[in-house]
Backbone as ProteinMPNN parsed JSONL, in Angstrom:
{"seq_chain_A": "XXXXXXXXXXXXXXXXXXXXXXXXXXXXXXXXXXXXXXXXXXXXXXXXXXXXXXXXXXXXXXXXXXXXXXXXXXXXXXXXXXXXXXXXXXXXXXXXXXXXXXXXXXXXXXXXXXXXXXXXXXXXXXXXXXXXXXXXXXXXXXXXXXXXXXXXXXX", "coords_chain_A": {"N_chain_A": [[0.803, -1.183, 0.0], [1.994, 1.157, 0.681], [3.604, 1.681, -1.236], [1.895, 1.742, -2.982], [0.521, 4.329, -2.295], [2.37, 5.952, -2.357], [2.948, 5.761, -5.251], [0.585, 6.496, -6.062], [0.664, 9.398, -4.857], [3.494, 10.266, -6.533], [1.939, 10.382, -8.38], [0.138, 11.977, -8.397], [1.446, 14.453, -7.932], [3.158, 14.604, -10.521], [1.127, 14.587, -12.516], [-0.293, 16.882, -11.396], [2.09, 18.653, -11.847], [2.069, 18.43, -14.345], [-0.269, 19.223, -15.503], [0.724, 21.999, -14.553], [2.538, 22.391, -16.543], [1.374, 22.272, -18.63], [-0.524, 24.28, -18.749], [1.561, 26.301, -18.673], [3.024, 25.645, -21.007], [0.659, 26.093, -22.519], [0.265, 28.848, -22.259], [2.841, 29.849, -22.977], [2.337, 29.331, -25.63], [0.304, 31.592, -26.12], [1.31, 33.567, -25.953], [3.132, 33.332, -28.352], [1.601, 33.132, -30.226], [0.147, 35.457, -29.861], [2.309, 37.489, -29.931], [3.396, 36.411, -32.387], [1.175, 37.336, -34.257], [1.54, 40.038, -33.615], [4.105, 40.402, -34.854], [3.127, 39.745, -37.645], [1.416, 41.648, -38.08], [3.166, 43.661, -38.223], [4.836, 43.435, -39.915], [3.411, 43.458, -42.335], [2.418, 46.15, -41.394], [5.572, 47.467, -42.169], [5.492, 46.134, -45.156], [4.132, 48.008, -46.261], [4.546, 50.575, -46.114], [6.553, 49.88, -47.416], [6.34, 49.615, -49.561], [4.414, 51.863, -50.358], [7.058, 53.58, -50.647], [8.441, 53.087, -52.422], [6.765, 53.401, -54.224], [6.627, 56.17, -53.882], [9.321, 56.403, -54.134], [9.473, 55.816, -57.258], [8.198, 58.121, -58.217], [9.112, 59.808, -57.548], [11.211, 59.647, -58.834], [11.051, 59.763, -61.091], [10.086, 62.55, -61.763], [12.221, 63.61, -61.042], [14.291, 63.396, -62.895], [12.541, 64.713, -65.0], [13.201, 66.953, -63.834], [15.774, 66.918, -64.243], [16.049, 67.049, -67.45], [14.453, 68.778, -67.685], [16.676, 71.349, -66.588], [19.04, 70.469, -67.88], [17.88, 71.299, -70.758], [17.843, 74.437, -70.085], [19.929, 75.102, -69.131], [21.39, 74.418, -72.128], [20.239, 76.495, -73.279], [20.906, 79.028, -72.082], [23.746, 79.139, -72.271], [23.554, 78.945, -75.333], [22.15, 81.936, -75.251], [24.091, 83.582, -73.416], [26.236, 82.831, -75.24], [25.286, 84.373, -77.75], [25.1, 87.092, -76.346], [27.342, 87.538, -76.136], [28.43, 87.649, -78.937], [26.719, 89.67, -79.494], [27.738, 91.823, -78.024], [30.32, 91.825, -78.938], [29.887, 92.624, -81.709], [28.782, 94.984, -81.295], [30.903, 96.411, -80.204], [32.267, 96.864, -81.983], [30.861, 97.711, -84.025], [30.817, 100.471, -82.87], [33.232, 101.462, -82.045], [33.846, 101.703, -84.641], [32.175, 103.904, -85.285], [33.185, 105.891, -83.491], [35.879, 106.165, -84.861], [35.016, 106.932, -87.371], [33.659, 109.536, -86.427], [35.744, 110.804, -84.885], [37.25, 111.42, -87.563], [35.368, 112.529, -89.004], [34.93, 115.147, -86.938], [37.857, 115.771, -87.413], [37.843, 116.694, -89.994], [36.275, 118.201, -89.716], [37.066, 119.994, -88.262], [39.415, 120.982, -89.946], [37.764, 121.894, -92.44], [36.925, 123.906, -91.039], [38.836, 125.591, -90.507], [39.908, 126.19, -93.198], [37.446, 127.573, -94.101], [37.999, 129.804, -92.313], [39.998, 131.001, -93.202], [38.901, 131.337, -95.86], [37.314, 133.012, -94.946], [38.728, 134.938, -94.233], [40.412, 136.137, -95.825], [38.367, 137.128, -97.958], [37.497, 138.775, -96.252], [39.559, 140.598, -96.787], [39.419, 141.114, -99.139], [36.923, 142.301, -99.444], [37.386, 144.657, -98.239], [39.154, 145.966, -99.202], [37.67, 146.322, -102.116], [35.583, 147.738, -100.978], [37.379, 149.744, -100.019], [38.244, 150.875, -102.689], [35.167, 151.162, -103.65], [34.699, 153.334, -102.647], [36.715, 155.205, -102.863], [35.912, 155.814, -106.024], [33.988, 156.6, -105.506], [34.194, 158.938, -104.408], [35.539, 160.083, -106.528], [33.734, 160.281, -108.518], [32.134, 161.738, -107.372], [33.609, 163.764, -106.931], [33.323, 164.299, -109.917], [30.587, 164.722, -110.689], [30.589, 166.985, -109.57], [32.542, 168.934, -111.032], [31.339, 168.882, -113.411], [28.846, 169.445, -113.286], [29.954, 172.067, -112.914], [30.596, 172.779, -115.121], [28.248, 172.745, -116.396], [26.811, 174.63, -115.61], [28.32, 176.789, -115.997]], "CA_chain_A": [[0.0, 0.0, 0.0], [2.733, 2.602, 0.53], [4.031, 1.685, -2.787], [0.176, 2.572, -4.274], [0.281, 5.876, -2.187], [3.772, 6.551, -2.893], [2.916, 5.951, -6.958], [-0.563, 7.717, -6.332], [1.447, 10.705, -4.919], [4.063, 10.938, -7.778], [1.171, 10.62, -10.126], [-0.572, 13.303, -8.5], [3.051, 15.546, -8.343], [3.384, 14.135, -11.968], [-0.413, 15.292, -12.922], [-0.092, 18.406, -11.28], [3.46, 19.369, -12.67], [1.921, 18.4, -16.412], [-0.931, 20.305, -16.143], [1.286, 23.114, -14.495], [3.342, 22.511, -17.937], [0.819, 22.461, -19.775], [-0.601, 25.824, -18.711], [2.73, 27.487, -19.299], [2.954, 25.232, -22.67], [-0.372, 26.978, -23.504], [0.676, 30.633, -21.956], [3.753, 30.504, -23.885], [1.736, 29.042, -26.94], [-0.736, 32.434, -26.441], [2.184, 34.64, -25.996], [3.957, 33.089, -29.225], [0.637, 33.734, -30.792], [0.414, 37.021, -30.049], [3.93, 37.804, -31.007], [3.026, 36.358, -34.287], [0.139, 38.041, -35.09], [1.9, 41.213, -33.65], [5.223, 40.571, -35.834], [2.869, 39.721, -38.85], [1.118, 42.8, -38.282], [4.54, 45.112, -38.138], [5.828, 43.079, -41.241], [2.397, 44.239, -43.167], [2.599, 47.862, -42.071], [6.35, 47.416, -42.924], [5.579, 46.115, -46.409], [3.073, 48.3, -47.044], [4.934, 51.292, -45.73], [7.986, 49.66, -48.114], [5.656, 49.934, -51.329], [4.393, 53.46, -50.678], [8.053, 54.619, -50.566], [8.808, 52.213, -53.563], [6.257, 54.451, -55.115], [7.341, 57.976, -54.007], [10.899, 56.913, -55.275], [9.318, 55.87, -58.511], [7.324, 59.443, -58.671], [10.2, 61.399, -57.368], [12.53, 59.352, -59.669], [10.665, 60.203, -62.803], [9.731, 63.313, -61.901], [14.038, 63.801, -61.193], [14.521, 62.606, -64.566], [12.074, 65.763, -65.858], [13.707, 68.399, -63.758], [17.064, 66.968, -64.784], [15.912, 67.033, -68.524], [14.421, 70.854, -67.852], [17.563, 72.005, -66.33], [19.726, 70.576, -69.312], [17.659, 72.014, -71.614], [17.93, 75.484, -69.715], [21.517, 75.138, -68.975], [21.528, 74.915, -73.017], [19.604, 77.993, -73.796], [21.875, 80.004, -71.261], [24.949, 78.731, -73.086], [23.109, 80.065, -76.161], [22.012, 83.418, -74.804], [25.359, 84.113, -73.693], [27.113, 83.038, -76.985], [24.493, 85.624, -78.213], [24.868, 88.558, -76.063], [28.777, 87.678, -76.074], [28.169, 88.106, -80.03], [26.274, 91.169, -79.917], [28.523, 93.093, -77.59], [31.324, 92.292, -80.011], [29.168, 93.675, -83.138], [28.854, 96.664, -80.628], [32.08, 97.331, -79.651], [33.118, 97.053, -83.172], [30.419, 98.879, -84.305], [31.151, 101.961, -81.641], [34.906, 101.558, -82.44], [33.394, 102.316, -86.383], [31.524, 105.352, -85.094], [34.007, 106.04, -83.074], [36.143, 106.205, -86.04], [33.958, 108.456, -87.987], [33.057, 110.557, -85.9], [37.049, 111.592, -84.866], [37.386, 111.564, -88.546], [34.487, 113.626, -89.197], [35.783, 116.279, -86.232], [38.945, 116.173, -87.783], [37.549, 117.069, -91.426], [34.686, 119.75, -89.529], [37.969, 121.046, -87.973], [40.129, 121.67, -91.434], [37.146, 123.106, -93.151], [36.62, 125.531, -90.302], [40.16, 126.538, -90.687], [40.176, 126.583, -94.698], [36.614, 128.467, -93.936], [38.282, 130.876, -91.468], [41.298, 131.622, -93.692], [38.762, 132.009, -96.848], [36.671, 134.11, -94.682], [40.052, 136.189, -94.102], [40.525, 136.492, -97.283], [37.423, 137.992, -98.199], [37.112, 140.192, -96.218], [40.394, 141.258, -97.056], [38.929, 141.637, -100.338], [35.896, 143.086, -99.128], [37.671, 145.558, -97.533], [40.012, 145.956, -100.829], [36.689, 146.777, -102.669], [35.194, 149.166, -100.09], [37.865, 151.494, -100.31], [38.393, 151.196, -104.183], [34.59, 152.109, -103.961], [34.957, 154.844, -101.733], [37.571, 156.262, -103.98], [35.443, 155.653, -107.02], [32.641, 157.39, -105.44], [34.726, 160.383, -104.684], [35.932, 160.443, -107.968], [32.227, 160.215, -109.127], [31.391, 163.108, -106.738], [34.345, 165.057, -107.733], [33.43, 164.722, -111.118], [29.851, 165.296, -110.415], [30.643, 168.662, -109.169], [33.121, 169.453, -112.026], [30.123, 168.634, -114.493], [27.99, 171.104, -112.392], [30.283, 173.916, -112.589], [30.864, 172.986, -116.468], [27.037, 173.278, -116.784], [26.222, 176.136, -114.828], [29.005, 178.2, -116.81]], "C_chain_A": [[0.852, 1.256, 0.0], [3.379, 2.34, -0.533], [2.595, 2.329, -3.345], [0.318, 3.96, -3.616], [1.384, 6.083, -2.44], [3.356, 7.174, -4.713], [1.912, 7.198, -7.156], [-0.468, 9.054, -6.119], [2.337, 11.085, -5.109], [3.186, 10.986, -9.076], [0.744, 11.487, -10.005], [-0.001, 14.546, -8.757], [3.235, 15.74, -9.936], [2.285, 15.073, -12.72], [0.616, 16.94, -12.525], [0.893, 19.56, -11.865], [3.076, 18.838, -14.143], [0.89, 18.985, -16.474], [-0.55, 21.438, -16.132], [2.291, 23.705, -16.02], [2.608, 22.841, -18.77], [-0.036, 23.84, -20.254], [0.278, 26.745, -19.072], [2.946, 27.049, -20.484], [1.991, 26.445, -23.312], [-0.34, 28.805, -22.984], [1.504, 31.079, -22.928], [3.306, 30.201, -25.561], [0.967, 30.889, -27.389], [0.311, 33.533, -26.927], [2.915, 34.611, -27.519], [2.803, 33.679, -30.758], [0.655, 35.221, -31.123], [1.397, 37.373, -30.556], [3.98, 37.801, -32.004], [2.778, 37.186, -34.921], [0.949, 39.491, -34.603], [3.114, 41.634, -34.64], [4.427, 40.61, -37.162], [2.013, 40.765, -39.249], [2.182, 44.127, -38.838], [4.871, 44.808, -39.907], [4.278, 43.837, -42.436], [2.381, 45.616, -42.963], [4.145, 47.649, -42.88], [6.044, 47.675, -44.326], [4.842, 47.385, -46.848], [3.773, 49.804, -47.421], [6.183, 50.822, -47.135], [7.34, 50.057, -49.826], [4.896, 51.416, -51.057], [5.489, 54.413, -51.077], [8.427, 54.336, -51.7], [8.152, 53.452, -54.873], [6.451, 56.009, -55.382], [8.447, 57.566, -54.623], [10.51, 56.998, -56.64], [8.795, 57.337, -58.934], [8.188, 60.298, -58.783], [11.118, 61.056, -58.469], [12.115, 60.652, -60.629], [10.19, 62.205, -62.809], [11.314, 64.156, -61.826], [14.44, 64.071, -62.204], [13.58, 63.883, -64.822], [12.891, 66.78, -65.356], [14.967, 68.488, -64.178], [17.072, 67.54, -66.401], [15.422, 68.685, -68.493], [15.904, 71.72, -67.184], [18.911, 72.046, -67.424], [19.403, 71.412, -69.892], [17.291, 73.894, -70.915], [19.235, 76.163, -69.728], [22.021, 75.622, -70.734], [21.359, 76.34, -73.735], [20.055, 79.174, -72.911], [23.374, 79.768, -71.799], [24.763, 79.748, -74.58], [22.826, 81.563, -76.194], [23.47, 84.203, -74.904], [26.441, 84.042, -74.471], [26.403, 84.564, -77.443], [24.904, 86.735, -77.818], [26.874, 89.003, -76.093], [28.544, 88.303, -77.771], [27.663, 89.759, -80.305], [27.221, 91.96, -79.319], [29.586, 92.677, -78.438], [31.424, 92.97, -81.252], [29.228, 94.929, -81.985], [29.36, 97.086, -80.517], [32.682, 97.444, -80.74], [32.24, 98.137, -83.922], [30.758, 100.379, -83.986], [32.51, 102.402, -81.882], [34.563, 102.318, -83.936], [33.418, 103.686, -85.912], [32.48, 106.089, -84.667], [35.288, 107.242, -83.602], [36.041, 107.379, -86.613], [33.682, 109.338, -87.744], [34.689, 111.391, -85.237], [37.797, 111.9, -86.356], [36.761, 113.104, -89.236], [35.306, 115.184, -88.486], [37.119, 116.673, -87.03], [38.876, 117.342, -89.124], [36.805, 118.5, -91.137], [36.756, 120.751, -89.82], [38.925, 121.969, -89.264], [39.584, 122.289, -92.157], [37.22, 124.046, -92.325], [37.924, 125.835, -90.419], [40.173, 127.007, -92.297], [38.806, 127.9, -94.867], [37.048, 130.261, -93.608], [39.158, 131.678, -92.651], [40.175, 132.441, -95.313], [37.85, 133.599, -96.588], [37.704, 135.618, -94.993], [40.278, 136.792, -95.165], [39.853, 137.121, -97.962], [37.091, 139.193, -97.561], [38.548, 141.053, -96.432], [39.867, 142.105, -98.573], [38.075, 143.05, -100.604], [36.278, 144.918, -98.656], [38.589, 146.816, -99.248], [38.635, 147.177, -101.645], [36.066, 147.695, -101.883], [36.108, 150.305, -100.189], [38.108, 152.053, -101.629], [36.436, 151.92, -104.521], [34.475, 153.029, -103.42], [35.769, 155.7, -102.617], [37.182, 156.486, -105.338], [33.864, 156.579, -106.653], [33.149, 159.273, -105.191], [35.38, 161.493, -105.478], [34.823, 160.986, -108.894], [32.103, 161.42, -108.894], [32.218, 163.882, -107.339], [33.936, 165.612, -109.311], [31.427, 165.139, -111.838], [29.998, 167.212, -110.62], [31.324, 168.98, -110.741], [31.98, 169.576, -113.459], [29.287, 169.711, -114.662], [28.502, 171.928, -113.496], [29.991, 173.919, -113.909], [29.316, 173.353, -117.236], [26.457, 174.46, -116.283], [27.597, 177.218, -115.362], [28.631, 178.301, -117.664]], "O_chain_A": [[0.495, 2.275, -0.591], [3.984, 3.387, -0.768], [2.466, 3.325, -4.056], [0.231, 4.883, -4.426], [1.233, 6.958, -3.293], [3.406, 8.291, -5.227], [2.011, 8.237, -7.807], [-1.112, 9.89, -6.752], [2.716, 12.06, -4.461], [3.422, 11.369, -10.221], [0.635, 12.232, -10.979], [-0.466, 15.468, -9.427], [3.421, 16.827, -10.482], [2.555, 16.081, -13.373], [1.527, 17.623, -12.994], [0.707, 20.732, -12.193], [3.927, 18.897, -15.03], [0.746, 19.509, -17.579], [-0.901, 22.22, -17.015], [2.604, 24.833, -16.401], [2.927, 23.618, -19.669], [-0.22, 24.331, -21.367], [0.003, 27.795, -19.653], [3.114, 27.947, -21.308], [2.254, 27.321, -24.137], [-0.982, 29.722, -23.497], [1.362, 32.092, -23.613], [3.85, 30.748, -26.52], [1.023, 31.378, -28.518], [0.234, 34.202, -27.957], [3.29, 35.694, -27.97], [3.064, 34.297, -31.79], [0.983, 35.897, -32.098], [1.403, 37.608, -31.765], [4.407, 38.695, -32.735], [3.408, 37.791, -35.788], [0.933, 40.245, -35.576], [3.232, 42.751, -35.143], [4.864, 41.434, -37.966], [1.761, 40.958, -40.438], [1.996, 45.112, -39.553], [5.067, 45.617, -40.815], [4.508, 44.745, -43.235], [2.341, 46.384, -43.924], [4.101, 47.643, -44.11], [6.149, 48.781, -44.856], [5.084, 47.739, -48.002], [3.712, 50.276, -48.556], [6.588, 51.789, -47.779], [7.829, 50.588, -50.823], [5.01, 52.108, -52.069], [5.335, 55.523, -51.588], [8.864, 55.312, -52.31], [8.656, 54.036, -55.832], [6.453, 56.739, -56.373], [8.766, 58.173, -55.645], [10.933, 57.922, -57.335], [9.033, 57.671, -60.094], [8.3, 61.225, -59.584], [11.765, 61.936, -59.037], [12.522, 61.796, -60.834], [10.049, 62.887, -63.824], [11.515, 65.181, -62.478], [15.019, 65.14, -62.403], [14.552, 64.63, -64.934], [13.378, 67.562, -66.173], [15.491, 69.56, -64.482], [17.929, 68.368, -66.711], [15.936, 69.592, -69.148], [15.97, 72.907, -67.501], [19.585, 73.02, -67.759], [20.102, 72.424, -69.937], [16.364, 74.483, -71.471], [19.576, 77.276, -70.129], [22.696, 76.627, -70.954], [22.093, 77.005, -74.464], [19.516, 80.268, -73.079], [24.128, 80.68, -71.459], [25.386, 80.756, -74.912], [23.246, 82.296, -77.089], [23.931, 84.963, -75.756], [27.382, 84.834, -74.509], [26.992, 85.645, -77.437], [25.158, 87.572, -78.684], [27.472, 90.079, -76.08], [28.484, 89.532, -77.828], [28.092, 90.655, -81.032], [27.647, 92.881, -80.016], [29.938, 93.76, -78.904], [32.347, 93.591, -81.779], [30.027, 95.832, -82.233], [29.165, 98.301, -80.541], [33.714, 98.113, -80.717], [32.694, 99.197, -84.351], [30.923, 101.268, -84.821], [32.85, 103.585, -81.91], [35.037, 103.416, -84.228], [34.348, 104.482, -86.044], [32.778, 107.047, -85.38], [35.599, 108.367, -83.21], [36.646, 108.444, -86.494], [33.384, 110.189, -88.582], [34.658, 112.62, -85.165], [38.838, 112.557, -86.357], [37.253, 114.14, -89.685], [35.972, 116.018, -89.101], [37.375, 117.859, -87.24], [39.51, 118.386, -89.273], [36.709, 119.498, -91.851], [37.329, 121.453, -90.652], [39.046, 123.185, -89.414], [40.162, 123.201, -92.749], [37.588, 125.14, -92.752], [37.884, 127.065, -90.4], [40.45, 128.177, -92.564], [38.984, 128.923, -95.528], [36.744, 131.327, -94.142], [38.947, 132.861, -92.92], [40.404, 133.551, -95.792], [37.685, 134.618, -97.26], [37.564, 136.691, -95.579], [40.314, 138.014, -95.303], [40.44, 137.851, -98.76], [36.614, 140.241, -97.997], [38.495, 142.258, -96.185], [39.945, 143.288, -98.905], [38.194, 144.079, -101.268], [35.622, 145.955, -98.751], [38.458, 147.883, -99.849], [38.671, 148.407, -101.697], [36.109, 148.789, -102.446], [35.804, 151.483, -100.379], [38.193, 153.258, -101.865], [36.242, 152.844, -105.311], [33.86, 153.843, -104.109], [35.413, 156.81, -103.01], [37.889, 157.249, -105.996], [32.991, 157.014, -107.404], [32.679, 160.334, -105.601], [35.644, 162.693, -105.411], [34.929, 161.854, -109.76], [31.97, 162.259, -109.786], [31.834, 164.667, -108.206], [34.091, 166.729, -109.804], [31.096, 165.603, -112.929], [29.676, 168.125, -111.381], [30.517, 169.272, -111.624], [32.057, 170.438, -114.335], [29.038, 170.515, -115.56], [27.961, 172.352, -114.517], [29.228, 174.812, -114.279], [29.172, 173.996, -118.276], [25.554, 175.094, -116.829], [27.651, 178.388, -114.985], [28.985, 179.232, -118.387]]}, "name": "protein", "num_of_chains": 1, "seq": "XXXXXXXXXXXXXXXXXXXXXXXXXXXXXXXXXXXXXXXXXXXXXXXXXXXXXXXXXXXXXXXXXXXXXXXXXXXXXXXXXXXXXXXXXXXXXXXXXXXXXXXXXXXXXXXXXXXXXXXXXXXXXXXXXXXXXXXXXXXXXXXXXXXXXXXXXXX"}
């Protein structure tokens, strides 16, 4: 008989420590559960979270890829411009250099007529002067001979 209660109280130790197992079996079963479903939750936002960004890169790529392609083609047409305006200010400064030119040319040419002017002025009125007193003396010749006319008619 103390062999049957001996056995009957390691079966009951036995029992009791396998259902005590088997409660923490099924605790750590709930917990492993949960964990699951909480990891297989994270991994779905994850993914989901991984394909929204998947998609901004694709949006931002392509939309990269346009501002790259508008900044080329800007970069070009500022390359062009300033060929251009480099171009025009060299027609300008060559132009202006022309005028330039011409116009100390011109001065030069005013200046020599106004001297050939001045000198013919001089000259004239040298003339002028010439002729003023030749008629002055031609008029007093006149008058003199005026009068002499007179007297010759009134004698």
């Amino acid at each position: 008989d103390d062999n049957f209660a001996e056995s009957e109280e390691r079966l009951n130790v036995s029992t009791k420590t396998n259902e005590k197992l088997l409660r923490d079996l099924n605790k750590k079963e709930n917990e492993y559960e949960e964990t699951k479903l909480q990891l297989q939750n994270k991994l779905h936002t994850e993914e989901h979270q991984n394909q929204m960004m998947k998609s901004q890169v694709q949006q931002y790529g392509g939309s990269l890829k346009d501002k790259e392609d508008e900044i080329m083609a800007l970069r070009e047409k500022l390359v062009i411009t300033e060929k251009s305006v480099t171009l025009f200010r060299t027609r300008a400064r060559t132009e202006m250099d022309g005028i330039k030119a011409v116009v100390v040319k011109s001065k030069e040419n005013n200046e020599e007529l106004l001297e050939e002017s001045i000198k013919e002025k001089t000259s004239i009125m040298g003339e002028l002067k010439s002729l003023k007193i030749k008629y002055l003396d031609h008029r007093k010749k006149l008058t003199r001979l005026i009068i002499v006319m007179e007297r010759r008619y009134q004698s």
